[in-house]
C-alpha positions in Angstrom: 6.9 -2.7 -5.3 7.0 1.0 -5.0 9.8 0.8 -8.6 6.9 -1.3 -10.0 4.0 1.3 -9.1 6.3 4.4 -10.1 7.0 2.1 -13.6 3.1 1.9 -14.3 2.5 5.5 -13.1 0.1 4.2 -10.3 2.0 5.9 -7.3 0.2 8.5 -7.0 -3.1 6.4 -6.4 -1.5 4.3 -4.1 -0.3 7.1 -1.8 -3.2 9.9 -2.1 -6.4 6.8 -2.8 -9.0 7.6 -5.2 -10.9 11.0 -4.1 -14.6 11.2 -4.4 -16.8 11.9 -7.3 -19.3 14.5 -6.5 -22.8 14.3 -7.1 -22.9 16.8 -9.5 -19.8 16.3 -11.0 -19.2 17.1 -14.7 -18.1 14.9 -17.9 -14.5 15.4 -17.2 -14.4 15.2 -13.8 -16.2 11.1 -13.9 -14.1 10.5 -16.7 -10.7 11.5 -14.3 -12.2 9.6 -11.4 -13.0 6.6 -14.2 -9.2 6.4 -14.9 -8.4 7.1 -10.9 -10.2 4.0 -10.1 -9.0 2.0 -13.3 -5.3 3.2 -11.8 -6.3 2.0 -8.3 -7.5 -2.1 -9.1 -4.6 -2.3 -11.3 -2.2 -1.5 -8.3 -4.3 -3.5 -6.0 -4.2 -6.3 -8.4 -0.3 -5.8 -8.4 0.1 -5.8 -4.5 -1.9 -8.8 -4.2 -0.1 -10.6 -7.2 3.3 -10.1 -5.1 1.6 -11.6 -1.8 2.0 -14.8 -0.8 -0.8 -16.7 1.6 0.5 -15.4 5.1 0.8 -11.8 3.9 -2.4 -11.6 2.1 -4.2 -12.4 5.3 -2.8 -8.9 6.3 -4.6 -6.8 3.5 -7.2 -9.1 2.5 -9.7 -6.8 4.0 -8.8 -3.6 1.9 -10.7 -2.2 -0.7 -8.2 -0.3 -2.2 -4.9 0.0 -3.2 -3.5 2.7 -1.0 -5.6 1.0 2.1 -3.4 -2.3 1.3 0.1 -0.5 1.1 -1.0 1.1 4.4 -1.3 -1.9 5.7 1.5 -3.4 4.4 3.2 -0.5 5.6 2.7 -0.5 8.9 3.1 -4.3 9.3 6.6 -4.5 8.0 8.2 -1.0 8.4 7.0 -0.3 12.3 7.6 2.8 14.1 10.8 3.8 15.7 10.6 3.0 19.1 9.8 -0.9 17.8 12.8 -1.0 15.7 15.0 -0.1 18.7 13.6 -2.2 20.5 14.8 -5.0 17.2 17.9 -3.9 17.2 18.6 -3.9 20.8 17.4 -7.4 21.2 19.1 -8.8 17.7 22.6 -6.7 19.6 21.9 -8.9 22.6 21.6 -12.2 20.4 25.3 -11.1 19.1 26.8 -10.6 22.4 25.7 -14.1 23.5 27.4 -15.8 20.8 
């Protein structure tokens, strides 16, 4: 996904999100955030395009595009100590062969 994002210059939005317009804000600046959020449902349309049923359930609360990939993110990547703990069970499998 991430080769896909970085193809269609939509990384960016998918890692920082979409900031905030201002209340005030000028021409140029609604236009930006105009093209921010354009950016932002076109990766969002592409992560849910390569879902399938189970894994949509995951993200099918997000609103955005960077909410999903944090989602995603933290489902399938885990932190440290839970890949040890993986491995160390999948070693264990091995040695009872």
């Amino acid at each position: 996904m991430r080769v896909l994002f970085d193809y269609y210059e939509l990384w960016d939005v998918v890692e920082s999100g979409v900031s905030t317009l201002a209340a005030n804000a000028t021409e140029a600046q609604r236009v930006a955030h105009r093209d921010q959020k354009k950016k932002d449902n076109k990766a969002f349309y592409l992560i849910h395009q390569g879902m399938n049923e189970e894994t949509f359930e995951h993200i099918e609360g997000a609103t955005t595009a960077s909410e999903a990939w944090t989602i995603l993110s933290t489902n399938y990547k885990g932190d440290d100590k839970i890949k040890r703990v993986r491995l160390q069970t999948l070693r264990r499998q091995y040695e009872l062969l």
